[in-house]
N, C-alpha and C positions, 0 to 999 in steps of 0.2 A: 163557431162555424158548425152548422149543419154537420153528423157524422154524413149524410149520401153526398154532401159538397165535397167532405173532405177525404170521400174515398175515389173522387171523382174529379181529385182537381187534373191527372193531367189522363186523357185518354189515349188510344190511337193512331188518333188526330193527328197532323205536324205542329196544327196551331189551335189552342185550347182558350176560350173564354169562359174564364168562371168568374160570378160575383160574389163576394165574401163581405164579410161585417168589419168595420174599417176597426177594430181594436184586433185583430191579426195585423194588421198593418203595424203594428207597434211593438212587433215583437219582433225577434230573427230567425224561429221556428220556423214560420213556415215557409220564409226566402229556404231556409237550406232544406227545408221538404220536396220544395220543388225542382230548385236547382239538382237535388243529388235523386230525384226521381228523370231527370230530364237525361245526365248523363246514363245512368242505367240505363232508360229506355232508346237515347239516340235520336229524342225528341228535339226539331229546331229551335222552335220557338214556343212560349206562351206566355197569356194577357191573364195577368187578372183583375179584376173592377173592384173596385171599393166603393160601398154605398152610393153608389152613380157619379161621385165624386170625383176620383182620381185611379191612376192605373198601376201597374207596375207590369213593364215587358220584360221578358226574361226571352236573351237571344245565347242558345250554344256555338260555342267555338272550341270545337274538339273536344279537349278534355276541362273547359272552363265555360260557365256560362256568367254572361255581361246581367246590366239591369239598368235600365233607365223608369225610372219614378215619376210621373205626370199628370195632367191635369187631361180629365177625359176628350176635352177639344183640342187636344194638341194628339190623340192617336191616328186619326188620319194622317195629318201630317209626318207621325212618325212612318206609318206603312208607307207611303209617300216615298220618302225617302230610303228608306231602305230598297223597296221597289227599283229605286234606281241607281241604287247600289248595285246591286244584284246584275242587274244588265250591265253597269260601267263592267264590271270584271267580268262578265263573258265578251263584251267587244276588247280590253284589254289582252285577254285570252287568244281573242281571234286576232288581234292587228299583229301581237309579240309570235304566232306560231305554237301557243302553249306554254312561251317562255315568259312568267309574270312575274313585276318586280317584287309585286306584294301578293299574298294568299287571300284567296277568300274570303279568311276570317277576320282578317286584317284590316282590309275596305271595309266590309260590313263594320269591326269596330268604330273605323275613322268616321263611319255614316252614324254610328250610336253617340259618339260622343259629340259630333256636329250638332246635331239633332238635341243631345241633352244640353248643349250652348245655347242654342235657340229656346228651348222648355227654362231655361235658368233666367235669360232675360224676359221671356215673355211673363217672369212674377211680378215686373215692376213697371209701376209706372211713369212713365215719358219725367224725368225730373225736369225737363220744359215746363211740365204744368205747374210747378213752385213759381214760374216767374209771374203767375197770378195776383202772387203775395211780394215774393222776393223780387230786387232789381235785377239779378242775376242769380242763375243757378245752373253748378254744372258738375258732374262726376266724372272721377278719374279711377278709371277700373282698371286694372292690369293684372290678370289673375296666373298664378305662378304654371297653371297648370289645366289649361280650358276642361270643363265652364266656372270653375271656381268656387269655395264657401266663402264670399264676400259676398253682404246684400244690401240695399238699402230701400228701407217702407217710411211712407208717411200717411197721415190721416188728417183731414180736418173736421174740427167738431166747429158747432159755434163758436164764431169768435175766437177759436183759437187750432196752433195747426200741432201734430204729434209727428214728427223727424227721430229715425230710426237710423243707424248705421252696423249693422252687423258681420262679426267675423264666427261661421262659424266652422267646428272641425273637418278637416282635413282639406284635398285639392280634389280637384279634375271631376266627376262625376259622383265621389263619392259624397264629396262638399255638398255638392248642387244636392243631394237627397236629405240631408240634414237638412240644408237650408228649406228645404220645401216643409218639412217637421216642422219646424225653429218658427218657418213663419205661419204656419195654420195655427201655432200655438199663441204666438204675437194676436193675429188677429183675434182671437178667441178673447183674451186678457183686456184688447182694447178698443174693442167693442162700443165702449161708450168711456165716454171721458172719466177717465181715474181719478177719487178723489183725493187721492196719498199718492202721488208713483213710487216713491220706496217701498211703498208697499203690495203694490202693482207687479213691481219688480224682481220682489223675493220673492211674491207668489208663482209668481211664472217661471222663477229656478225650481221652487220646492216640487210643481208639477213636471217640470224636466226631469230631474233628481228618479221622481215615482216612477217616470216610465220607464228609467233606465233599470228597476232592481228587479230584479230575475229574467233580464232577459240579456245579460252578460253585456250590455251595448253601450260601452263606456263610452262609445265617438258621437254622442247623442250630447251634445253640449256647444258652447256660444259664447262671446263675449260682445258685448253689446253699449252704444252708446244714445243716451235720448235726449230729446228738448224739446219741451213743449213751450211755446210761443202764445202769449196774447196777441192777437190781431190789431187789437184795440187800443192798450196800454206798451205793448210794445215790452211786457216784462217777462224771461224768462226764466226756465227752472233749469236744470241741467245733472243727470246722475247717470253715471257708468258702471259697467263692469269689466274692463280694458280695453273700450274703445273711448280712446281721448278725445279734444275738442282744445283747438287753439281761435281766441275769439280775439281780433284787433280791432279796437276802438282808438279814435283820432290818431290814427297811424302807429300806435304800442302794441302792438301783440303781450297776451298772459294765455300760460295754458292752463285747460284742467284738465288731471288726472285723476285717475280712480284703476281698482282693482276689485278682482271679483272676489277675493277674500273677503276683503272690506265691506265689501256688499251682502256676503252672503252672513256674514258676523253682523249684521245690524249697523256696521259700523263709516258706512258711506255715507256722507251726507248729500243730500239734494242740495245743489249750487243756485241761487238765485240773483238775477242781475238783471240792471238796466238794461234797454237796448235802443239804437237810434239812429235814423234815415242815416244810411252810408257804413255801417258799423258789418264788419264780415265774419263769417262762422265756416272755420274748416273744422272738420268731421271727420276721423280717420283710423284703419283697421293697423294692428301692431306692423303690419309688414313694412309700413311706411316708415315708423320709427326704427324699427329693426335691419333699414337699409345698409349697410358696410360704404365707406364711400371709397371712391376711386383707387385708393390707397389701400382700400380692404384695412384697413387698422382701427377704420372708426364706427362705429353707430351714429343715425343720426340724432336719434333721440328726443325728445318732448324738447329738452334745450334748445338742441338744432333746429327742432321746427319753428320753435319759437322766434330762431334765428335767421331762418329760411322766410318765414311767413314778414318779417320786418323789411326782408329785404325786395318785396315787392312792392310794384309801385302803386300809385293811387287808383282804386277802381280796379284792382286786377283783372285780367280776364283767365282761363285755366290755361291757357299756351304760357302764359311768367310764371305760375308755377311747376307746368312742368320741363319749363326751360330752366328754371336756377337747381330741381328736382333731378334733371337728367347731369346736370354740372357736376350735383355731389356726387349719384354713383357712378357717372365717369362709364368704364366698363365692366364695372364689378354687376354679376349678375342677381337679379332678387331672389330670397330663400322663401318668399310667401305671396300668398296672395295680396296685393295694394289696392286697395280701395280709399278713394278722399271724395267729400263733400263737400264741396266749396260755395256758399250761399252769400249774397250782399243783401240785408238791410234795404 
């Protein structure tokens, strides 16, 4: 950054626009630059722009300020909405007498993290468009804590497609800003079709890894599941870092697991398998094995999915699984974000 940028990032102003060099964005300096100059100064709000790319707002609420992380065409929409935040709690203000159930900064939050749900889904896209390839395809998102670090990308190269399933750290908005990292990093790495993905794979830890050292931001991390599919031959590969993958062929379900140790030790191997008209691929982040069921005494676990995923009927559609799904946790509530992929051959 420019020293006149960065004597200049907040002015006056209530609301400040500065553009900066998108490797500030990779650190936490200058998030707490601005936040602990905003509190000081009593400053609302301010934007910053990264290389025309993406944004980061930073909204105060007294003595803390929020942040949502974004893609430059979603900032309208952000002012948008806060916009009309703003007026709900003056007509609130005006209908109650002054007497409001929630503060100011409180609506404005519930309008930040609306708004970062909307920025979290608008990274993906319509998994409709798998049924291009696939007979069915449908995801089951239930995030512990809107908008969630559950995500799922895919790509198709020639002849062949690249399915993505991501968990990554933490919930609620803080999630949703890793996740936007995690995937500008994805797409960077697969960009063109990888000729090794374990190797694909460790490179794009080892690049995580780097961005985290000196800049204290341990929560800069992912567990992540892939398969890359032939279009043609119908053969796929399959390698994890704790996001598993339970695949039923002529009505058997077997799962794969994997771990990011293993991955990161060299020691994962890429899974390679037939595949064939009617054959289904569920795809899924820990929260899902992690579930306690009804009883609270159990896990469900890779077993139980295993045993979950058998007991559905031919052709499933996503309502039987998350009908035998709802069975096991009963009303035990979930401790993570759920994310499943459910894809048919």
């Amino acid at each position: 950054m420019k020293a006149s940028e960065e004597d200049n990032i907040i002015g006056k102003s209530q609301q400040v626009k500065e553009p900066v060099n998108s490797s500030d964005s990779q650190t936490d300096d200058l998030l707490q630059k601005v936040s602990a100059e905003m509190l000081a100064k009593q400053i609302d709000s301010v934007t910053l722009y990264f290389d025309d790319s993406d944004f980061i707002y930073f909204k105060r609420f007294n003595d803390k300020v929020k942040q949502v992380h974004g893609g430059n065409e979603e900032y309208n929409h952000l002012q948008r909405l806060l916009t009309a935040k703003e007026k709900e709690v003056e007509s609130r203000a005006e209908d109650q007498n002054g007497l409001e159930s929630l503060t100011t900064g409180e609506l404005v939050e519930e309008g930040l993290t609306m708004d970062a749900t909307l920025i979290h889904q608008s990274m993906f896209t319509p998994v409709s468009t798998l049924e291009e390839f696939f007979t069915q395809a449908n995801i089951h998102f239930e995030p512990f804590e809107a908008p969630g670090g559950d995500f799922y990308w895919f790509k198709n190269y020639p002849h062949k497609t690249l399915i993505i399933v991501g968990d990554c750290t933490g919930h609620g908005m803080q999630g949703t800003m890793i996740t936007m990292s995690i995937l500008t990093l994805l797409k960077q790495h697969f960009r063109l079709l990888p000729d090794l993905l374990s190797k694909e794979i460790s490179d794009l830890y080892t690049e995580i890894y780097n961005l985290r050292e000196g800049s204290n931001n341990d929560l800069l991390d992912c567990e992540l599941g892939l398969i890359i599919i032939d279009r043609r031959t119908l053969v796929a590969e399959y390698i994890g870092s704790g996001v598993n993958m339970v695949l039923r062929q002529g009505g058997k379900a077997e799962a794969f697991t994997s771990r990011k140790a293993k991955l990161l030790n060299g020691k994962q191997d890429v899974r390679n398998f037939q595949l064939t008209r009617g054959d289904e691929i569920y795809m899924f982040s820990d929260g899902i094995m992690d579930q306690f069921n009804d009883e609270n005494t159990r896990k469900l676990g890779s077993k139980g999915m295993v045993e979950l995923v058998n007991e559905l009927p031919m052709k499933p559609k996503l309502e039987d699984f998350e009908k035998e799904f709802a069975a096991f946790r009963g009303h035990t509530p979930s401790l993570d974000d759920q994310t499943l992929l459910m894809l048919t051959i």
